[in-house]
C-alpha positions in Angstrom: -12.6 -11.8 0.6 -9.4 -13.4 0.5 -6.1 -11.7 1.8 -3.8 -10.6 -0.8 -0.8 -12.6 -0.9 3.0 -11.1 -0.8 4.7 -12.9 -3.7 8.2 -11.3 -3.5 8.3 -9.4 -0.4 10.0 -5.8 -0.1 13.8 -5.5 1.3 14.5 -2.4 2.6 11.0 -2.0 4.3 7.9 -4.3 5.2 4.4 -4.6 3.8 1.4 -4.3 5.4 -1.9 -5.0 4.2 -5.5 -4.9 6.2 -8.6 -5.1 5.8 -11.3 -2.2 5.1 -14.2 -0.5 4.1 -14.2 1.8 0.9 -17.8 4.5 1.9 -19.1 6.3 -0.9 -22.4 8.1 -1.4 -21.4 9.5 -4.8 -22.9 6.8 -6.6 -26.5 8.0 -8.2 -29.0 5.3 -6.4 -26.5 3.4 -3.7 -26.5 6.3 -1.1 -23.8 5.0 1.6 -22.4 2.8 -0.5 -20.0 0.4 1.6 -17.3 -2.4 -0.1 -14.6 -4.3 1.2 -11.3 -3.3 0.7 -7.9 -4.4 1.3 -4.9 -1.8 1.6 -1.9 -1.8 1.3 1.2 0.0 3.2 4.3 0.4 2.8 7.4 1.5 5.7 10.7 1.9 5.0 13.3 0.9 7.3 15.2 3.9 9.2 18.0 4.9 6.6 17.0 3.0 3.9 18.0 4.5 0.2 17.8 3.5 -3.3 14.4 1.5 -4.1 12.5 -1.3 -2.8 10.4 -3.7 -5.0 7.5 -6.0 -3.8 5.3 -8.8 -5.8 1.8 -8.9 -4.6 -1.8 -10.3 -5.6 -5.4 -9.7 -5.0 -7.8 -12.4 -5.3 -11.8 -10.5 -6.0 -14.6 -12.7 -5.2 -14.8 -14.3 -8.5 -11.7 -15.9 -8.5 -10.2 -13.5 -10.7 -6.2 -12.8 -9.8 -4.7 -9.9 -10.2 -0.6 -9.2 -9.8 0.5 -5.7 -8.6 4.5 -5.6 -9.5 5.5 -2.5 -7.5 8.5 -0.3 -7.2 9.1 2.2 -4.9 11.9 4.7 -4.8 13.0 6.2 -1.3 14.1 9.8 -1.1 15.8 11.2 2.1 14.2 14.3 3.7 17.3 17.1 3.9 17.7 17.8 7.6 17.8 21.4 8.0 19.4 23.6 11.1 18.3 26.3 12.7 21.1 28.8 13.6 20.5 31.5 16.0 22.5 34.3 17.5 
């Protein structure tokens, strides 16, 4: 399997992508079904806001390419405090 290749790589964050194993044993006559996967992560920097955008493609064993044009929007958790007294 080839690794998938970052065309336009994210901004505010960094893209990670390993290698895998999809298991499956719901799949009538392949009982522990096992394929090779590669995933794909995503980690925003510390404070960033907005969105990010990333370019990426996946090469399957028969030479077919496909592009993944992806978007993602970061939303800030509220921080909340805890008065007592």
């Amino acid at each position: 399997m080839k690794p998938a290749r970052v065309i336009e790589a994210p901004k505010s964050g960094t893209l990670t992508v390993r290698r895998g194993e999809l298991k499956t044993d719901q799949v009538a006559g392949c009982p522990g079904l096992k394929i090779p996967a590669q995933v794909a992560f995503y980690q925003a920097r510390v404070g960033a806001s907005g969105s990010d955008h990333l370019v990426y493609e996946v090469t399957n064993p028969t030479g077919e390419v496909a592009t993944y044009d992806v978007t993602i929007t970061h939303h800030q958790r509220r921080s909340e405090t805890l008065v007592s007294g």
